[in-house]
ROLUMVO-778958 format. One record per residue (C-alpha): residue in one letter; x, z negated, y. Coordinates in steps of 0.1 Angstrom, whole numbers, padded with zeros to 4 digits, always signed. Layout:
N
AXZY...
***
This chain:
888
X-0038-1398+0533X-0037-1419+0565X-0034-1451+0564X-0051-1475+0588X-0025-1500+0604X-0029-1536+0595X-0036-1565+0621X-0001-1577+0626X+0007-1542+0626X-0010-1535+0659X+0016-1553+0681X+0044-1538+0666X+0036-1502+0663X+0050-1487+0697X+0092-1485+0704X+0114-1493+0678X+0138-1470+0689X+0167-1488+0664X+0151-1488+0630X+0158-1513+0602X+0170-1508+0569X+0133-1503+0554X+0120-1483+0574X+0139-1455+0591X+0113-1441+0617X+0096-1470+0630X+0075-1471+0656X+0073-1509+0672X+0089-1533+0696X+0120-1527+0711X+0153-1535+0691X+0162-1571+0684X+0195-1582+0694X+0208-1586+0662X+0197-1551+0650X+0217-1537+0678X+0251-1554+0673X+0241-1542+0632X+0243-1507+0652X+0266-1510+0675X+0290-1523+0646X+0284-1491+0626X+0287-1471+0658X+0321-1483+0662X+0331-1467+0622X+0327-1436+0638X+0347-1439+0669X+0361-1465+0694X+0336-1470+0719X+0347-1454+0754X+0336-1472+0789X+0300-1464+0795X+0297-1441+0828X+0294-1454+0866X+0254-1442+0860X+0234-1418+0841X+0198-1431+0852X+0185-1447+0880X+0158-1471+0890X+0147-1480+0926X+0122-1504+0940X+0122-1516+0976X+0113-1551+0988X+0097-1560+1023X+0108-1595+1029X+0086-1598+1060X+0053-1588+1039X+0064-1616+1013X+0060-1646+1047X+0023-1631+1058X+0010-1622+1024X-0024-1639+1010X-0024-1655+0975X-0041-1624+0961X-0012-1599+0968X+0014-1628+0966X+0002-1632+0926X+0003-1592+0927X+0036-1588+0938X+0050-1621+0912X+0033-1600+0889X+0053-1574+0894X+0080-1590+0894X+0075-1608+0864X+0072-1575+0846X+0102-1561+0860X+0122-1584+0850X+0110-1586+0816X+0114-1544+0814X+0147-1551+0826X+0155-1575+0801X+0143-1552+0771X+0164-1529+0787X+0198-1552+0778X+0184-1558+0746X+0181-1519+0742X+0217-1517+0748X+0220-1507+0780X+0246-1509+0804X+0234-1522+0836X+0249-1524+0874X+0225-1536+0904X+0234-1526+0939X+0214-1535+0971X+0209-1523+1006X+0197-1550+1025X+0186-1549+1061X+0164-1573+1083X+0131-1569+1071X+0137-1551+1039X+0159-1544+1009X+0163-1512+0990X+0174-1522+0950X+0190-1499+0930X+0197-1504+0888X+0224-1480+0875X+0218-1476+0839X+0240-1459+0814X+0243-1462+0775X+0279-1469+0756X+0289-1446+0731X+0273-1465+0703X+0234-1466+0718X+0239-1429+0727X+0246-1418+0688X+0219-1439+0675X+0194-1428+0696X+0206-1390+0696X+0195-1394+0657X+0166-1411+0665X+0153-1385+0688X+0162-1355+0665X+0188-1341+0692X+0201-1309+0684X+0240-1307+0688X+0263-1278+0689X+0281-1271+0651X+0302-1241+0665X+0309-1221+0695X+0292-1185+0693X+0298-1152+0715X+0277-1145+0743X+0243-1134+0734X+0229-1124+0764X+0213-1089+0764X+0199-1071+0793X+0186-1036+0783X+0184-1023+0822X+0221-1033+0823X+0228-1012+0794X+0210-0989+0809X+0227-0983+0836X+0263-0986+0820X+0254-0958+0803X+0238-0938+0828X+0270-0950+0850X+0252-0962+0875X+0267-0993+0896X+0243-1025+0887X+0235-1043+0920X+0214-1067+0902X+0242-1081+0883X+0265-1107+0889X+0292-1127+0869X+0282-1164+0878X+0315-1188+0867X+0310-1215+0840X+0288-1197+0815X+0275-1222+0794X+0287-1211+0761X+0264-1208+0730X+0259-1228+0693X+0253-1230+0661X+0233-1267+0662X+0214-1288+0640X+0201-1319+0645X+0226-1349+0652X+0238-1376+0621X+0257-1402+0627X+0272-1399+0593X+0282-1365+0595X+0298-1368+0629X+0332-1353+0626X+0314-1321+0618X+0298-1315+0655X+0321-1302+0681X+0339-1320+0703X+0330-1353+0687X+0368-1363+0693X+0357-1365+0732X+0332-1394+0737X+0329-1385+0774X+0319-1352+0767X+0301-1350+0736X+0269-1356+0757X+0260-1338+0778X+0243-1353+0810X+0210-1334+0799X+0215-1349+0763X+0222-1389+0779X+0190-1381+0804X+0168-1373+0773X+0183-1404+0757X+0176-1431+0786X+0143-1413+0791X+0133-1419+0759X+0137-1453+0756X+0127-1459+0794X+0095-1443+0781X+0088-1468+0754X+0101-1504+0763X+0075-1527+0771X+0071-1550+0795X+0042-1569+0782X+0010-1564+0756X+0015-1525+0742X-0019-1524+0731X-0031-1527+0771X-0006-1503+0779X+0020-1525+0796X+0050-1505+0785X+0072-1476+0799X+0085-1463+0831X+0057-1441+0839X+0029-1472+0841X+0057-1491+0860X+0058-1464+0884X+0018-1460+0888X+0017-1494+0893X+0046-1499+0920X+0064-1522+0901X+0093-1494+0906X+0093-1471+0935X+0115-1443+0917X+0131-1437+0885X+0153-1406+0881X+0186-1393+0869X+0215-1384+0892X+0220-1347+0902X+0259-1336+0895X+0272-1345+0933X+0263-1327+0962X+0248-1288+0960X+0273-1276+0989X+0303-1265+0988X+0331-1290+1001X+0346-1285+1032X+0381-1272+1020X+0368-1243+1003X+0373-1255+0962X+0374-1225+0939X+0349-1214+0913X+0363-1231+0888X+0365-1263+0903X+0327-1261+0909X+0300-1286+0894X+0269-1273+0878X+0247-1282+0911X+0271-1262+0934X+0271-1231+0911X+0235-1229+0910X+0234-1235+0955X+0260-1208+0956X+0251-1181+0933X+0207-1185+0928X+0192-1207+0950X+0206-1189+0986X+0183-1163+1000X+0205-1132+0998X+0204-1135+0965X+0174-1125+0964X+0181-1092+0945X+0202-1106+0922X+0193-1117+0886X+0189-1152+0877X+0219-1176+0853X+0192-1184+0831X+0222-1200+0814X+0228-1223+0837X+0194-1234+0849X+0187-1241+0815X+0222-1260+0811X+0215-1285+0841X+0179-1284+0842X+0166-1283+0805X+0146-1253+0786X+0111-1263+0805X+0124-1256+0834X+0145-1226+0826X+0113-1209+0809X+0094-1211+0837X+0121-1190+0859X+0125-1168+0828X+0087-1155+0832X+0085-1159+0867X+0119-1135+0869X+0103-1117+0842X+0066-1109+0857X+0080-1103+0893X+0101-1073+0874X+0065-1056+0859X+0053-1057+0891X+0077-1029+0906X+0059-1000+0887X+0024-1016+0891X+0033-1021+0929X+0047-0985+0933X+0016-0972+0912X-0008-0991+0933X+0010-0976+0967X+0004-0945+0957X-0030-0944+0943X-0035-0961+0983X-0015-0935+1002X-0039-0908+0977X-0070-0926+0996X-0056-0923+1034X-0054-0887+1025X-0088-0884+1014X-0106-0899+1039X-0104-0869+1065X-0113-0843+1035X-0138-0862+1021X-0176-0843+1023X-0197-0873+1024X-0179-0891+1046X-0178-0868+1069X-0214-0860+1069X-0222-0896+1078X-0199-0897+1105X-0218-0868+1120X-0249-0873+1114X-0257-0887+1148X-0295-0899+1146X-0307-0884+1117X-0305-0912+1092X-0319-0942+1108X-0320-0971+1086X-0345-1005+1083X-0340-1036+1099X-0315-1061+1086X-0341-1086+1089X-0376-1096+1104X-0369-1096+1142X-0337-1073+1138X-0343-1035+1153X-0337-1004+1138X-0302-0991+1134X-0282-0955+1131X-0262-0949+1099X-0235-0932+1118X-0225-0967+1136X-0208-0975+1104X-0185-0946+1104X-0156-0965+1104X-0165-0988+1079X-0171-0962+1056X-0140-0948+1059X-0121-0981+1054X-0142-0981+1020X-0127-0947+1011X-0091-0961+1011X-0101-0981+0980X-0129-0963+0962X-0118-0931+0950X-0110-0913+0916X-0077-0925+0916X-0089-0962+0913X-0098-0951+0880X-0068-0944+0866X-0052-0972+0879X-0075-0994+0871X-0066-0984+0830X-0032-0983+0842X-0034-1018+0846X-0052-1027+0821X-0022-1014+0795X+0003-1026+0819X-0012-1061+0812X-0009-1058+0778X+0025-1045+0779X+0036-1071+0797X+0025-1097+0775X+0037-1084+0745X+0072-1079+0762X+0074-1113+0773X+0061-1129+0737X+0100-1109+0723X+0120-1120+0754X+0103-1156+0747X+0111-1159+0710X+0147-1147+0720X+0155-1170+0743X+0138-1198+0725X+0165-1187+0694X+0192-1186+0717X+0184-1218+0730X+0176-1234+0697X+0141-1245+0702X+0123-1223+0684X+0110-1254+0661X+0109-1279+0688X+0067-1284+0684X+0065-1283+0652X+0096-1302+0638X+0117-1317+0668X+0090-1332+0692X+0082-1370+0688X+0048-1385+0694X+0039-1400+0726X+0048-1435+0734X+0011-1442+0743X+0002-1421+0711X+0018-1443+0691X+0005-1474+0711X-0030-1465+0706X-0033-1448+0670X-0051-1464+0644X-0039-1454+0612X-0007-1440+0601X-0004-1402+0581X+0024-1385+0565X+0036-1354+0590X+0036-1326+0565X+0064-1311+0580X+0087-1338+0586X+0077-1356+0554X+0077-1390+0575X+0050-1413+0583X+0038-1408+0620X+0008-1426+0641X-0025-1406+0632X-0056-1399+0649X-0092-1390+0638X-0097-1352+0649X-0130-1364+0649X-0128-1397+0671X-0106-1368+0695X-0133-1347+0695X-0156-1372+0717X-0133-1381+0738X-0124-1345+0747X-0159-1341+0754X-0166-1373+0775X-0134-1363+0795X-0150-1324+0798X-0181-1341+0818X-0155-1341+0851X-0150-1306+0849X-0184-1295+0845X-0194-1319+0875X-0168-1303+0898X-0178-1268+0886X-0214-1278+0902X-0199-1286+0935X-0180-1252+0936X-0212-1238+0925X-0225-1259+0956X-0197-1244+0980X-0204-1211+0969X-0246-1211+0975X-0239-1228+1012X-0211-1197+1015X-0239-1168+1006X-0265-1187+1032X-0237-1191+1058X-0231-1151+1054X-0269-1139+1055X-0274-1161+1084X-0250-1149+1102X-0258-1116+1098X-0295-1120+1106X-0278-1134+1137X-0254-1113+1147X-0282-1082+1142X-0304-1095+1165X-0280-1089+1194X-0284-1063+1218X-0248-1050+1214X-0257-1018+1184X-0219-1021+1177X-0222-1057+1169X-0250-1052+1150X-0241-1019+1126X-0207-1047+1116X-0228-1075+1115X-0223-1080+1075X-0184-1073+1076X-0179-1097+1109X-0202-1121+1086X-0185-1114+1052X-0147-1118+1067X-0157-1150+1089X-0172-1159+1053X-0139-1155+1031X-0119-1171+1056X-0144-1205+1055X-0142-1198+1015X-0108-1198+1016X-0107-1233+1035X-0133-1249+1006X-0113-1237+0981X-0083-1252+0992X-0095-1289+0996X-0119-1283+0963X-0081-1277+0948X-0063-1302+0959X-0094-1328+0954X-0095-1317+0920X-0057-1318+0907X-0058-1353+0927X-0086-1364+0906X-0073-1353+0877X-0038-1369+0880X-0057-1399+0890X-0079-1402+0852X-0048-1390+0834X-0031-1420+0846X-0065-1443+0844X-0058-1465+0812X-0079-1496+0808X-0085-1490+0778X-0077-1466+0747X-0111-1451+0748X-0101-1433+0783X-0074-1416+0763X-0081-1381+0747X-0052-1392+0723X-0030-1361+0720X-0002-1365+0701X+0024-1353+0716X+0035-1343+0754X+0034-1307+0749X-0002-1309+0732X-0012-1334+0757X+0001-1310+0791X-0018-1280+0771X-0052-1305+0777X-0046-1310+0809X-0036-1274+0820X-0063-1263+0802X-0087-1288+0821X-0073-1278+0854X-0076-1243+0848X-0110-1240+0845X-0120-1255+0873X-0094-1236+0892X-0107-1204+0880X-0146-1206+0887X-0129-1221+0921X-0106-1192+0934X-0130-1164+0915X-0166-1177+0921X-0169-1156+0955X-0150-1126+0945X-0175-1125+0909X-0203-1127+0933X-0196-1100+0957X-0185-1076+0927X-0211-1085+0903X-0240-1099+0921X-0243-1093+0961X-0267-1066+0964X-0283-1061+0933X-0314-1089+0940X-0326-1079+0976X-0357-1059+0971X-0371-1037+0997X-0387-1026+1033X-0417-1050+1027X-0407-1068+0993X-0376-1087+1002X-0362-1115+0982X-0353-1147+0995X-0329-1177+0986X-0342-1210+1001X-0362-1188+1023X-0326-1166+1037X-0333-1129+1027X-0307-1123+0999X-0273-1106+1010X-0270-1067+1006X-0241-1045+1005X-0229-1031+1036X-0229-0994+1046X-0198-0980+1023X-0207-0999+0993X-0196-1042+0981X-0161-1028+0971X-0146-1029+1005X-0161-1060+1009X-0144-1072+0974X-0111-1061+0988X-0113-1083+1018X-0127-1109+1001X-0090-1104+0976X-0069-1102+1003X-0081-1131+1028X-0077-1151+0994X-0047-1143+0972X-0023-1137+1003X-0038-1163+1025X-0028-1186+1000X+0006-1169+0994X+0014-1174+1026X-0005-1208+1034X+0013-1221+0999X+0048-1206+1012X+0043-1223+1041X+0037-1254+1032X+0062-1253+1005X+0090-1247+1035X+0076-1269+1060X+0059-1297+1044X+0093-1311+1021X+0115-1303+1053X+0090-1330+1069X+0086-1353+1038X+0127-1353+1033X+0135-1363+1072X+0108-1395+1070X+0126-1404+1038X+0161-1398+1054X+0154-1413+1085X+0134-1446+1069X+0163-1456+1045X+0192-1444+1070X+0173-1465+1099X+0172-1494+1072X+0206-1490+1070X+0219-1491+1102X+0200-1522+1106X+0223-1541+1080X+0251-1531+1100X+0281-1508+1097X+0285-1500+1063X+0312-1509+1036X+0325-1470+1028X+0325-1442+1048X+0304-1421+1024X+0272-1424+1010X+0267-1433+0974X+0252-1409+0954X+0223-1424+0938X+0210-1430+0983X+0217-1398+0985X+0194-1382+0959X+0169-1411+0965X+0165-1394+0999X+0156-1366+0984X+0117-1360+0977X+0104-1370+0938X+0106-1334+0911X+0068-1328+0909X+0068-1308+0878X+0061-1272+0868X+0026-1272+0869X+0017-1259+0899X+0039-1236+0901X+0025-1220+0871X-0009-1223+0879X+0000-1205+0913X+0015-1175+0892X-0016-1175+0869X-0041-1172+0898X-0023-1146+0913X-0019-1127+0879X-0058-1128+0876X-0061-1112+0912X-0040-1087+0903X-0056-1073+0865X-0096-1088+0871X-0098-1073+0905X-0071-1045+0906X-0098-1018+0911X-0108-1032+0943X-0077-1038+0957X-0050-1011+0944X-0023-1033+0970X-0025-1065+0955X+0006-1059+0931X+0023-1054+0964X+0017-1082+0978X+0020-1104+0947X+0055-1084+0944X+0067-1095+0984X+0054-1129+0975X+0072-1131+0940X+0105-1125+0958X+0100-1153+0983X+0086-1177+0957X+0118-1168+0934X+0143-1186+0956X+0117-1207+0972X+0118-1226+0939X+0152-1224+0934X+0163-1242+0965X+0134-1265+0957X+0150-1273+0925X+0187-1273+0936X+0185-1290+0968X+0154-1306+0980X+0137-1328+0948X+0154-1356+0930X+0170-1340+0894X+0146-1336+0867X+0146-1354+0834X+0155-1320+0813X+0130-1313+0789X+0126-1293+0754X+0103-1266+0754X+0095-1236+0728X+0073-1215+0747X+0054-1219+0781X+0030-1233+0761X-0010-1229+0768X+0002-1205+0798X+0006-1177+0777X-0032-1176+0759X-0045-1185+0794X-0028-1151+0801X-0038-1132+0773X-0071-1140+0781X-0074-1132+0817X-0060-1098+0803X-0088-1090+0782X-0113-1102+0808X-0095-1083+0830X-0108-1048+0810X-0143-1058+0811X-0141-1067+0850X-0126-1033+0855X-0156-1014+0837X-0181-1032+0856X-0167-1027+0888X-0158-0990+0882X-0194-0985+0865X-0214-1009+0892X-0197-1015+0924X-0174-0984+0929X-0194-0948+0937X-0171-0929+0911X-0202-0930+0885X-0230-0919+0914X-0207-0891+0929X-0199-0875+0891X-0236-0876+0883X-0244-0859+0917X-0217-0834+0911X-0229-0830+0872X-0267-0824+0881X-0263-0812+0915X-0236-0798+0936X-0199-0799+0930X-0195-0802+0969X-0210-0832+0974X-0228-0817+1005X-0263-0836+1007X-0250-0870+0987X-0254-0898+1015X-0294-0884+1018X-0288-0887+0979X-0282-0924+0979X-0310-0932+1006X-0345-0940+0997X-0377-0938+1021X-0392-0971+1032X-0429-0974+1017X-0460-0961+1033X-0472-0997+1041X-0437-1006+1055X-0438-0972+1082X-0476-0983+1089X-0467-1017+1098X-0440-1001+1121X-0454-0970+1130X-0420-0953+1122X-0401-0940+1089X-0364-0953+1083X-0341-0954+1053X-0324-0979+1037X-0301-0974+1005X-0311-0974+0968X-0323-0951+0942X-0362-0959+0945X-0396-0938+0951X-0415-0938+0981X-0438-0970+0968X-0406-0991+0959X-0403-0984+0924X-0372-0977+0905X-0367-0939+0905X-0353-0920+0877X-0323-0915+0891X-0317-0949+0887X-0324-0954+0849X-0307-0923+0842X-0272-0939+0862X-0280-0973+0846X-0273-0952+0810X-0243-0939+0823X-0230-0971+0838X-0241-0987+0805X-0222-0958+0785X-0190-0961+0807X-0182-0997+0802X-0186-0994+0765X-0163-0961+0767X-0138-0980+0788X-0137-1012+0769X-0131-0997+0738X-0106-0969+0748X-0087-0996+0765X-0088-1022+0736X-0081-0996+0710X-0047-0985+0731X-0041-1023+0736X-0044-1027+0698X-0024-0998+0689X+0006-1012+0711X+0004-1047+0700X+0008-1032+0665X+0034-1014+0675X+0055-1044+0693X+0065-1069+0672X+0068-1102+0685X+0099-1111+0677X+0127-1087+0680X+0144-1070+0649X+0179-1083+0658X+0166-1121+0662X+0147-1116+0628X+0185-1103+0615X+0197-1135+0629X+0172-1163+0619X+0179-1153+0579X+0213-1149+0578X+0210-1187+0592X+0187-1194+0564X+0212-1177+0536X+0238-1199+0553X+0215-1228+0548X+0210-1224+0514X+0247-1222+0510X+0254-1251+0526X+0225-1269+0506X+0245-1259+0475X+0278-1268+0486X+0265-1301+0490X+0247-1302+0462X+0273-1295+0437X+0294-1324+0458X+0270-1349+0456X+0269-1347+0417X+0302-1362+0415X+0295-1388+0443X+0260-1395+0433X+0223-1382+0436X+0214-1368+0469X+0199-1388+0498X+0160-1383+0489X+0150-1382+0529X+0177-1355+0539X+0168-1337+0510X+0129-1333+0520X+0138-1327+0558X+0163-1294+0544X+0137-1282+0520X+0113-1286+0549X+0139-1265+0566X+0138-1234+0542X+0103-1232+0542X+0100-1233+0576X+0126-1199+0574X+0101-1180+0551X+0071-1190+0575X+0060-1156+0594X+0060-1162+0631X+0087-1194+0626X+0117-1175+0650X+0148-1199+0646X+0161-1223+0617X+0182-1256+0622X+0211-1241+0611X+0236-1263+0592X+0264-1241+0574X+0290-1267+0576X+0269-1295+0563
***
């Protein structure tokens, strides 16, 4: 049952990263002095303490001395504010442990102050149990499988997508660290190495993350807060030396981590080539390394759907000189004149649109059918595929039980609970919050979504009135050319002015939202999620939404809505008094496909763009402020430049989410709209490539090293896929059944002629007998209504048929979907071999140690909870790695 904390409670209930005897897992103030020479003295049991390293983390904050002589009482109390807290962060820090070294570049008007932090031997052990670290047991061969590789070895075919990248990081048994049962781990012997850097970043993070600097309970506590307020300027850890090689040419083996990934991933002839997984997830953490994995991963599928999409395109040049209606419109001359776009606009000539109507053919043809379910399976094929390769790298990277078991509540979590609960898993008592008290504020937080869905909604109304407009305009002209393209010359001036809205609606929006996620006065503006990965899944999923009725409001419109409200000859509707848009001589699919391709690859290459210029700019102010700061101060004391200025020059690591909201977008463009547009998996293929190494060298060279995090999966990503998926089906039937003429063309065929000869007089009504009186001339204009304006029966009998198709589609579509999910399974059989031969070794080791301790004395009542946890998390369907521990 959870149990609310009691009063004095309250200020102790955040970072006690060094628990006493009585309580193991505590979650209050940072460590007293005396409990950390009580650790560091059982530290030393286990080994001598080795010198701490020249620096692990780093902090920054600069200093204008000039500012601090002119400054008014208000910001002079600000900035000894600041200070005050840094000091006192600072301080907690020492008391932590720490090992500390403060150097300074001081010029004239400013000073740039750097804090090298690193932890001795003793701090890193402690806190490696503390966090639940996962350590290696013993080495393991290679796992790595690549079935295309095997492929080709068989087939004997040379693999040009292979390469052997030096310094494989090799692969463990590992279980989470003890420091009683240290001898057991590998290479405990070497203090230096033990840790990895990753590991020691994780570590400092950690308790960076959780040391106060004032009152928890009103947030004054970790790096992050420090940072939002300016109290620190940067906080990072330090990349492994520089990413080029040096100048005398050292050998592969002599290469770091950073200079391995430069020389065999991040360059752009390696474009080709497939990623060292291995590696990115050795230097950068599994968070990172996940997010290449699926972006290596989706830019594969999208070979056959680009190839598929090509040549369903090249089908449609072909058919556009045999096609019969086509050609009958084009020569047609004067005998299919058609009503006025709008009150003062004249009459125009069908045939003027020639051009346009072939255009439309290039798209709209019975091969967009088949692709169209093509995609659909591809999708789910896709996914499935990627839910094995992400439970197998997840076991090969042992976090396959990092949510569930390894992951640690939040720092402000912990701050701001008000009870405390018993983690069913764990079998330890964690901070607790009401689902129910959650529930509000994940509505309250919901009301700045809906309120920037209105203003899109907003965007997108002023959009449609900026395109009728401009039609009405652009008719009116003398010029008949000008005026048979007034609606395309309105629709593309349209997207491109769409595309500009959505851009800044984007970037407004993600500003915002960084801006409230940061925006703690109090707990109440907290959604309270307990951990990191179930907080970024709230956030993502927040983003999202808005991001998707942003990017696919228009498209929606034009596919779904345009032309199905506008009435006719003498009946027109209206929207605040502009007569509503209608579809354009060849049909709102055309138009769809511009719409697509003004939007997904004027982004791509907007995006690209910026993502090549814009850090180029950002990195040469940054260089050229702190170098010119140092040239100030005079010449300097060495000849080189330290390493921790070096990657301070470089621009702050920004995260992943971006990146994977960029990929989701364009994943949606390529399954929602796919039957509009058969090229867009070409162009989301040319972009992938770019984007590949783009982020690479982004990683690698240009942004400050990331803290590397744990991940299991790429978290709310993949159900945000999954579900575009499906509503990428349903999108499919409706466009194929409403805005394609593959439904009208088969009826015509079925109750008509096979030839098509006589279908554009087919698809034209007569304008009513009160409209031709008013004019004193006839004229056409399209839709399947009698001479009075009524809905013909035609019409209902293609609305049945429509109807009829989408439920035919949908369900053939979903039923082969289902079929092949049922035929997948999501993990593969060989990891499923794997994960319980790890579980018999388990329950060997549980027995070994069981049969010891009865000479020695009853077992350890915690350990045993946490490995009978364990085994039942084996036997759990859908639970893809265990903690293995044979030799404990």
């Amino acid at each position: 049952m959870p149990r609310r904390l009691a009063r004095e409670e309250d200020s102790t209930n955040l970072i006690d990263m060094v628990p006493g005897a009585k309580n193991k897992d505590s979650y209050g103030s940072t460590a007293s002095t005396s409990q950390l020479n009580g650790h560091q003295e059982a530290a030393r049991r286990v080994g001598s303490p080795s010198k701490p390293r020249v620096a692990d983390f780093v902090l920054v904050w600069e200093e204008d001395l000039k500012l601090g002589e002119r400054q008014d009482p208000t910001t002079g109390d600000k900035t000894d504010t600041h200070a005050a807290w840094r000091e006192t962060f600072l301080e907690n820090l020492r008391a932590a442990g720490l090992c500390m070294d403060q150097r300074t570049m001081q010029d004239g008007p400013g000073t740039v102050h750097y804090i090298l932090l690193s932890a001795p031997w003793a701090v890193l052990c402690y806190y490696a149990e503390d966090l639940r670290l996962k350590l290696p047991l013993q080495e393991l061969p290679n796992q790595a499988s690549n079935w295309s590789a095997g492929l080709l070895a068989w087939l004997g075919i040379p693999n040009i997508l292979q390469e052997d990248v030096p310094g494989v990081p090799p692969e463990y048994y590992s279980c989470q660290f003890k420091v009683s049962k240290l001898s057991r781990f590998l290479g405990s012997d070497n203090q230096d190495t033990f840790f990895t850097s990753t590991k020691r970043h994780q570590i400092l993070f950690a308790l960076l993350a959780k040391t106060p600097y004032g009152h928890e309970k009103k947030g004054l506590f970790g790096i992050d807060q420090l940072l939002a307020e300016g109290v620190f300027t940067a906080a990072f850890p330090l990349h492994d030396g520089p990413f080029r090689n040096p100048p005398e040419g050292t050998q592969a083996a002599g290469l770091t981590q950073r200079q391995i990934l430069f020389q065999y991933w991040a360059r752009w002839h390696k474009w080709y080539k497939c990623q060292p997984l291995d590696h990115v997830r050795s230097y950068f953490g599994e968070k990172v390394a996940l997010y290449f994995a699926w972006l290596g991963f989706y830019t594969g599928w999208l070979l056959p759907a680009a190839a598929v999409g090509t040549l369903v395109f090249l089908v449609g040049c072909f058919m556009v000189f045999s096609d019969v209606p086509t050609q009958e419109l084009c020569s047609s001359e004067d005998n299919f004149e058609m009503c006025p776009l709008c009150l003062d606009c004249p009459f125009w000539l069908l045939s003027s649109t020639c051009s346009l109507v072939q255009a439309s053919r290039l798209f709209d043809h019975g091969g967009t059918v088949f692709f169209s379910m093509f995609m659909a399976l591809w999708a789910v094929l896709l996914l499935e595929h990627w839910k094995r390769t992400s439970a197998t790298l997840a076991y090969r990277w042992g976090c396959s039980d990092y949510e569930d078991i390894e992951e640690r509540p939040r720092p402000q979590f912990a701050a701001s609970a008000p009870m405390m609960a018993l983690n069913p898993i764990t079998g330890e008592d964690e901070p607790y919050f009401p689902k129910r008290s959650r529930l509000r504020r994940v509505l309250a937080g919901s009301v700045v979504v809906v309120m920037m869905v209105a203003v899109v909604v907003m965007c997108l109304v002023s959009i449609i009135l900026y395109r009728a407009i401009m039609a009405i305009l652009m008719s009116r002209l003398d010029n008949t050319l000008l005026a048979a393209w007034a609606s395309r010359i309105a629709s593309f001036t349209g997207s491109v002015v769409n595309l500009v809205f959505i851009l800044i609606l984007s970037k407004i929006y993600v500003a915002l939202a960084h801006i409230l996620t940061r925006w703690v006065p109090s707990p109440c503006a907290l959604e309270m999620h307990r951990t990191q990965t179930k907080f970024e899944d709230a956030f993502t999923l927040k983003v999202f939404i808005f991001q998707f009725v942003n990017f696919y409001s228009s498209p929606i419109y034009i596919a779904f809505f345009k032309g199905r409200f506008v009435g006719y000859p003498g009946n027109y509707h209206t929207l605040f008094g502009v007569r509503n848009e209608e579809c354009a001589a060849g049909g709102c699919l055309i138009e769809l496909a511009q719409e697509l391709l003004v939007i997904m690859v004027g982004k791509q290459i907007i995006n690209n763009m910026q993502e090549i210029l814009v850090p180029k700019l950002q990195s040469w102010w940054q260089k050229f402020r702190l170098r010119s700061k140092k040239r100030k101060a005079g010449p300097p004391e060495a000849a080189g430049q330290e390493p921790w200025e070096a990657d301070y020059e470089l621009l702050p690591c920004e995260g992943l989410f971006q990146e994977y909201l960029e990929m989701v977008l364009q994943f949606g463009f390529v399954t929602i709209f796919v039957a509009a547009c058969p090229l867009a998996p070409l162009f989301a293929l040319l972009n992938n490539w770019v984007e590949i190494r783009l982020d690479a060298r982004k990683f690698v060279c240009q942004r400050r090293r990331p803290v590397a995090e744990r991940a299991q999966d790429i978290g709310i990503w993949s159900h945000i896929l999954a579900a575009i998926a499906h509503l990428a089906v349903v999108s499919n039937a409706f466009l194929l059944a409403f805005t394609s003429d593959f439904l009208p063309r088969a009826y015509y065929r079925g109750t008509r002629t096979g030839d098509l000869h006589g279908f554009v007089n087919f698809t034209l009504a007569r304008a009513p007998p009160a409209f031709v009186a008013v004019h004193n001339r006839t004229c056409r204009y399209q839709a399947f209504r009698e001479d009075d304006g009524q809905y013909s029966p035609t019409y209902w009998n293609l609305l049945a048929i429509r109807l009829a198709f989408v439920i035919v589609f949908e369900h053939v579509v979903f039923s082969i979907s289902r079929v092949l999910d049922l035929l997948i399974p999501d993990i593969p059989e060989s990891v499923e071999v794997k994960v319980k031969r790890e579980y018999y070794l388990a329950k060997q080791a549980l027995a070994e140690n069981e049969a010891l301790s009865g000479t020695n004395g009853a077992k350890d009542n915690s350990s045993l909870a946490s490995e009978k946890s364990l085994g039942s998390q084996l036997t759990t369907p859908g639970v893809r790695q265990a903690s293995p521990v044979p030799s404990l």
